[in-house]
N, C-alpha and C positions, 0 to 999 in steps of 0.2 A: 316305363319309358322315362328316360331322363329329359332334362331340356335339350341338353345339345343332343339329344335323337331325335327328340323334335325340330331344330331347326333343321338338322339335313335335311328329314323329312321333307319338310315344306321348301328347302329349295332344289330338291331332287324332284319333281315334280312342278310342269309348270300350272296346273290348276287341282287344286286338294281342298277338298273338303273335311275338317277336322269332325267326329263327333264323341263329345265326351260324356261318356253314359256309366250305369253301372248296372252290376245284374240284378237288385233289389230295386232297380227302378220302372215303373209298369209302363210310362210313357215309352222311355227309351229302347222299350222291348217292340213299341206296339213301331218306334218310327224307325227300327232293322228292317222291316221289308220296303217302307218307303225310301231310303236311303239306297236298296236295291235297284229298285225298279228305278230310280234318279240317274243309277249309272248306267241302267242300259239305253236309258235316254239322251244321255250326255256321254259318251264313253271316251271322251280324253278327261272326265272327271276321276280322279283318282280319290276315293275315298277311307280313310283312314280312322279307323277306331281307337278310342283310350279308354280305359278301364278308369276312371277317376281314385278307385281303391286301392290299384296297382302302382298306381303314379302319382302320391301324394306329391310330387316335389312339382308338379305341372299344374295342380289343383290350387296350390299355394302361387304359383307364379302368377297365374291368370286370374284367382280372385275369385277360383267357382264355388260360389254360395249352394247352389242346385244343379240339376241335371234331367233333360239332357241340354248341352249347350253344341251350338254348329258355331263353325268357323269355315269363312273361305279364304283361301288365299286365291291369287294368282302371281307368278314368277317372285314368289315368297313375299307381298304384300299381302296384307289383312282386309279382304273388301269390306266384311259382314262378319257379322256377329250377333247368335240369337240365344235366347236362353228359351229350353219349350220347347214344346208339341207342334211340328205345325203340317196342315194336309198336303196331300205330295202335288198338286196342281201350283198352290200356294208358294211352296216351295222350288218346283221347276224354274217358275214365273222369276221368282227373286235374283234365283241362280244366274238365269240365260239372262237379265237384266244387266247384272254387272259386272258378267264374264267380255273379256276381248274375244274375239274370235283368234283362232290357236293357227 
């Protein structure tokens, strides 16, 4: 994924969740079913995967040191931004804090 398939991305969508993982990463494997069960809780949450080894040119843009890193947007601004593991309660909470309502 290039950048500008990323920006569409995120303004073709008015709330997306970015997460940029890789497959040699044990976190990022363990937060795929949390990242699930998020959207069936949130289901105008669009969630969008990156491969960070498929997409050097976004890993460079953004400054990703590690992985896994979340990103929200809503109507293509930047709410949050995490680097990390974190539990799917933890997580909901974050989410629905500073989402607008759609």
């Amino acid at each position: 994924m290039t950048k500008s398939d990323f920006d569409i991305e995120v303004t073709s969508h008015d709330l997306i969740l970015i997460d940029f993982w890789a497959t040699w990463c044990e976190p990022c494997k363990m937060l795929d079913e949390i990242l699930k069960d998020l959207q069936q809780r949130i289901p105008e949450l669009y969630i969008l995967k990156i491969d960070v080894d498929e997409s050097p040119e976004l890993k460079s843009t953004f400054t990703l040191m590690s992985v896994p890193v979340l990103m929200l947007y809503q109507e293509g601004k930047e709410l949050w931004r995490m680097n990390g593991f974190m539990m799917a309660a933890e997580l909901e909470k974050i989410v629905r804090s500073l989402i607008r309502v759609i």
